[in-house]
C-alpha positions in Angstrom: 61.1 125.5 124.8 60.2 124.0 121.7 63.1 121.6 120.5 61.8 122.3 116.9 62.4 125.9 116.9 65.4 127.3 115.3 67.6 130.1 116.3 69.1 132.9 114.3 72.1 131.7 115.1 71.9 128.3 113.6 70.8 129.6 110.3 73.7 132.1 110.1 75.9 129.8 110.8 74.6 127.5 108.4 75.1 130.4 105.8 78.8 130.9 106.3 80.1 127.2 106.5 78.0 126.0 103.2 78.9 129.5 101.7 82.5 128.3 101.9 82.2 125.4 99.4 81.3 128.0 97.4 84.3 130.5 98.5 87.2 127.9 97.9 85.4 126.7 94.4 86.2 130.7 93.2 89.6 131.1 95.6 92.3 131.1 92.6 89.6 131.5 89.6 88.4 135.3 90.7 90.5 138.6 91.9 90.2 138.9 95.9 88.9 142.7 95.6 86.0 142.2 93.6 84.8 139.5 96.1 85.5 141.7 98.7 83.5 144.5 96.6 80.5 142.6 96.8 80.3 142.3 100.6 79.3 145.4 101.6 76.6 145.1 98.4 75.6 142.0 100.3 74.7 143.1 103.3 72.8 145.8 102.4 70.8 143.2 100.0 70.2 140.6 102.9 69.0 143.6 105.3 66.6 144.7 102.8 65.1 141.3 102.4 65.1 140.7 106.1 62.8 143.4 106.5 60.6 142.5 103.5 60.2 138.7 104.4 60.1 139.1 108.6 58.8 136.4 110.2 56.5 135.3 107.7 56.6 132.4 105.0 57.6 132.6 101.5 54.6 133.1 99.4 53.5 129.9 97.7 55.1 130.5 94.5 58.5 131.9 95.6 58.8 128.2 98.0 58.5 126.4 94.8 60.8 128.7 93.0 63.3 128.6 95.9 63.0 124.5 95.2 63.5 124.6 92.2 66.7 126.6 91.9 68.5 124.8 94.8 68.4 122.0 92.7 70.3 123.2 90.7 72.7 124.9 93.0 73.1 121.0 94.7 73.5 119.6 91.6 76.6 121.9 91.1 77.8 121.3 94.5 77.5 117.9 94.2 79.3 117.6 91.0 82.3 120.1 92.2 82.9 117.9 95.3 82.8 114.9 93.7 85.4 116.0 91.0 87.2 117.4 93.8 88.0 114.0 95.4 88.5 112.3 92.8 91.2 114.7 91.1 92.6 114.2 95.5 92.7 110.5 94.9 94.8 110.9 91.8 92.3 109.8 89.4 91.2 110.3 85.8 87.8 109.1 84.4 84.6 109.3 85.3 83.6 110.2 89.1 79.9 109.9 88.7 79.6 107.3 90.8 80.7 109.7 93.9 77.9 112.0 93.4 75.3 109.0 94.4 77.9 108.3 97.4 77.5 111.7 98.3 74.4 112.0 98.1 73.8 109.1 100.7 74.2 110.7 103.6 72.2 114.0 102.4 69.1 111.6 101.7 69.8 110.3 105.7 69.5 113.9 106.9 66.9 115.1 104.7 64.8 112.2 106.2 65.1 114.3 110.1 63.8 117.4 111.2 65.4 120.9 110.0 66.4 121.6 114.0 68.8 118.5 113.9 70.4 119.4 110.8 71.2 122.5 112.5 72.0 122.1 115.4 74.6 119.5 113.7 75.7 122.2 111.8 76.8 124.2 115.0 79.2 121.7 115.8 80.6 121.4 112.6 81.0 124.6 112.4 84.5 124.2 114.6 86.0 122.1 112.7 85.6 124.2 109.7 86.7 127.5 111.5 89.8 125.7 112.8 90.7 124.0 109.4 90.1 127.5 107.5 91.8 129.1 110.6 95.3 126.6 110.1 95.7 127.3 106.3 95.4 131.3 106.8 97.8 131.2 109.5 100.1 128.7 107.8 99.2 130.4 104.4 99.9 134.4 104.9 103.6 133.7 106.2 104.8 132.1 102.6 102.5 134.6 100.1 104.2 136.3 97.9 102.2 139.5 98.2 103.0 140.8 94.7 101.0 137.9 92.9 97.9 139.1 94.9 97.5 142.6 92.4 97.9 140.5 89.4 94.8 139.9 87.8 92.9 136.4 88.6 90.1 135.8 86.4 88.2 138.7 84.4 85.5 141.0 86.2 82.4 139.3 85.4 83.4 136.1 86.1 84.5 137.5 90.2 82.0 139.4 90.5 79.5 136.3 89.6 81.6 134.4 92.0 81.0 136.9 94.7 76.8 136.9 94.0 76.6 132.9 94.0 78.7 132.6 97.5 76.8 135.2 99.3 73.5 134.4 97.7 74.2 131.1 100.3 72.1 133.7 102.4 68.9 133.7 100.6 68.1 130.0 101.7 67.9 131.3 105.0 64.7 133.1 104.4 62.3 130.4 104.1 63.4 129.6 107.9 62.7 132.6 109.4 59.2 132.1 110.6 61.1 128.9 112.2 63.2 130.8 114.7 63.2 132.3 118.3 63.0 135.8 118.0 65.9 137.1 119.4 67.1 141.3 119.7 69.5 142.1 117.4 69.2 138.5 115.8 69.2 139.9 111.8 72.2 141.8 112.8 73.8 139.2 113.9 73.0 137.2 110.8 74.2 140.2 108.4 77.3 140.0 110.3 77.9 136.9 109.7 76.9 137.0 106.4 79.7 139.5 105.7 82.1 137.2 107.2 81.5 134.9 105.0 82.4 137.3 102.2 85.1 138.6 103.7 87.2 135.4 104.2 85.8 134.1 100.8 88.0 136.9 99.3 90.9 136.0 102.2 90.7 132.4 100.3 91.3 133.9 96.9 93.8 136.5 98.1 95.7 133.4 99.8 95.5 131.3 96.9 96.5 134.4 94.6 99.8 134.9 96.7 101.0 131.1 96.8 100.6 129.9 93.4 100.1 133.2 91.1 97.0 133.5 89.5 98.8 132.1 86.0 99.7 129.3 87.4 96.4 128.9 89.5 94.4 129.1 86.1 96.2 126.0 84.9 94.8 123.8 88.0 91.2 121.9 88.4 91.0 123.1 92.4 93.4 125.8 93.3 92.7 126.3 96.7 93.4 122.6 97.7 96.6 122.6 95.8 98.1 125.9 97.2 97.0 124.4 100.8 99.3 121.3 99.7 102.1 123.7 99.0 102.1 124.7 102.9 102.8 121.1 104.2 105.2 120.3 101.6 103.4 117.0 100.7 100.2 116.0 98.7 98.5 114.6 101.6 97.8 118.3 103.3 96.1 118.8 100.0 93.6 115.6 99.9 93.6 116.0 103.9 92.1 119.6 103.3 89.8 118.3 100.2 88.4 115.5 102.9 87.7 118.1 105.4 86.3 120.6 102.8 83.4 118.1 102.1 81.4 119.9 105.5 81.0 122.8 104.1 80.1 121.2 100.8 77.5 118.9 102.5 76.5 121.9 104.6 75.5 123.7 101.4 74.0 120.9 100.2 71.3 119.9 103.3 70.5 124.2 103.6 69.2 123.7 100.0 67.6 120.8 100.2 65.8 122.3 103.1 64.1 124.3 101.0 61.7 122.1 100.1 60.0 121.4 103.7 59.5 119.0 106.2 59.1 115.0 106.5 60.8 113.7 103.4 60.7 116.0 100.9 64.1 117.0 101.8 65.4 113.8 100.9 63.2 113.9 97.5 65.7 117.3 96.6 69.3 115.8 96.9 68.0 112.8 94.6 66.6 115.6 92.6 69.7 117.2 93.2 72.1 113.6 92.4 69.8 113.1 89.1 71.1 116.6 87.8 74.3 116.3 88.6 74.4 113.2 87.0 73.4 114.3 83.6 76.0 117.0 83.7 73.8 119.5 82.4 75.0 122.1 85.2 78.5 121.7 84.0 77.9 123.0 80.4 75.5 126.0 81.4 77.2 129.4 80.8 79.1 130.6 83.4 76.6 133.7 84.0 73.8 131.4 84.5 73.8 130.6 88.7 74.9 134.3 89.7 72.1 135.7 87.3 69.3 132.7 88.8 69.9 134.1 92.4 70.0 137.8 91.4 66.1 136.9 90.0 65.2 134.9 93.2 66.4 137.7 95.1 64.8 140.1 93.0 61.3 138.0 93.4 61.6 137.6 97.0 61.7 141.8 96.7 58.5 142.6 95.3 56.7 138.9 96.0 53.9 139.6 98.8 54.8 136.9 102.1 52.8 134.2 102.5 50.2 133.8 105.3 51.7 133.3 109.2 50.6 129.9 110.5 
């Protein structure tokens, strides 16, 4: 077997750990049903373009228009996770300087080959599932379930949510000539794409029925300080932050991927770090990344595939 081959499996499961960076970001901002709306929506999305790209590659043009917008998807990643920690740590300023730390160890991985990264991926895969896993179980117990039907967020703003975390999926596609055709693989991969929905909104709900969407509105990172509340103690909250940078580092190397082979990975999250640094993602209207990957997914619809090697 080739070692360089990917599996269907490693690309789905690099969809719903990096979709979660995305999935606590929204967990207190959005209402829980409207992410939760979009799944089904989703699904039906990612089987359509399964069908359309197959096993080919992207044409030409869609590869550099896939590039292009994952920068700007790390650069946002980047910038949320560095905030993130900082606000942990209990500081105020500036937290630039943690994007380039960040970024470090994305340049180190974008320097190997995709199988590695994935295969990586796999096995952090269950630590996130046991860290999401705790909070639930630890979470559900103490909600108070009337604060989940007030409203969190207005309509367009969870339903954008909903169409950024799930479009996590759409940087699976320029893989799929990559992998091992297995039956029932692009099931498999809907499936778990829908899971990733699903406990995106279980995120929101959770956050929803500890701190109440008013007071959630008021905070940087809601998600991290309702998980705080279940410990009793600030350190479950910077312990959870710590842990959430996998998936946020997850999300960052599946975009960065985009780009190719040998090195230019590593050329993307500098791309990526040189955005984030300018903070010109942070001022963009809020409508701007849902609408960007409704287009890519729009282009990848009607775009003719590019030639099979």
């Amino acid at each position: 077997m080739n070692s360089e081959r990917l599996s269907s499996r490693q690309l789905a499961v690099a969809v719903l750990v990096g979709g979660l960076s995305v999935g606590a970001a929204a967990a207190g901002r959005t209402d829980w049903w409207w992410l939760l709306a979009c799944v089904p929506l989703g699904v039906m999305i990612g089987w359509a373009l399964l069908r359309r790209v197959g096993h080919r590659p992207l044409h030409p043009v869609l590869r550099v228009l896939y590039g292009l917008w994952a920068v700007a998807l790390m650069a946002d990643a980047l910038e949320r996770a560095a905030g993130r920690l900082w606000s942990a740590a209990g500081e105020k300023g500036d937290a630039r300087w943690l994007v380039i730390l960040l970024a470090l160890p994305l340049v180190w991985m974008g320097w190997g080959k995709a199988a590695a990264f994935f295969r990586a991926v796999e096995v952090l895969w269950l630590a996130v599932g046991v860290t999401a896993a705790a909070v639930l179980l630890l979470g559900v117990p103490r909600m108070e379930w009337t604060w989940t039907m007030e409203q969190a967020g207005g309509w367009k703003e969870s339903l954008g949510a909903g169409i950024v975390i799930l479009s996590t999926g759409l940087f699976a596609l320029p893989h799929l000539y990559k992998i091992q055709e297995e039956p029932g693989g692009g099931r498999r991969g809907l499936v778990w794409l829908g899971a990733l929905g699903v406990l995106s909104a279980a995120l929101a709900a959770l956050t929803a029925g500890l701190l109440s969407p008013a007071v959630a509105a008021r905070l940087d990172e809601p998600f991290f300080a309702a998980a705080g509340l279940l410990g009793d103690s600030a350190r479950l909250e910077g312990l959870v932050s710590a842990l959430w940078l996998l998936p946020d580092l997850t999300l960052a190397g599946l975009l960065s991927r985009s780009w190719g082979e040998k090195q230019r990975p590593a050329a993307a999250v500098l791309a990526a770090a040189g955005t984030a640094l300018t903070g010109i993602v942070r001022i963009l209207p809020g409508a701007v990344l849902p609408l960007g990957c409704l287009a890519l997914a729009a282009l990848t619809a009607v775009c003719p595939g590019g030639v099979d090697k």
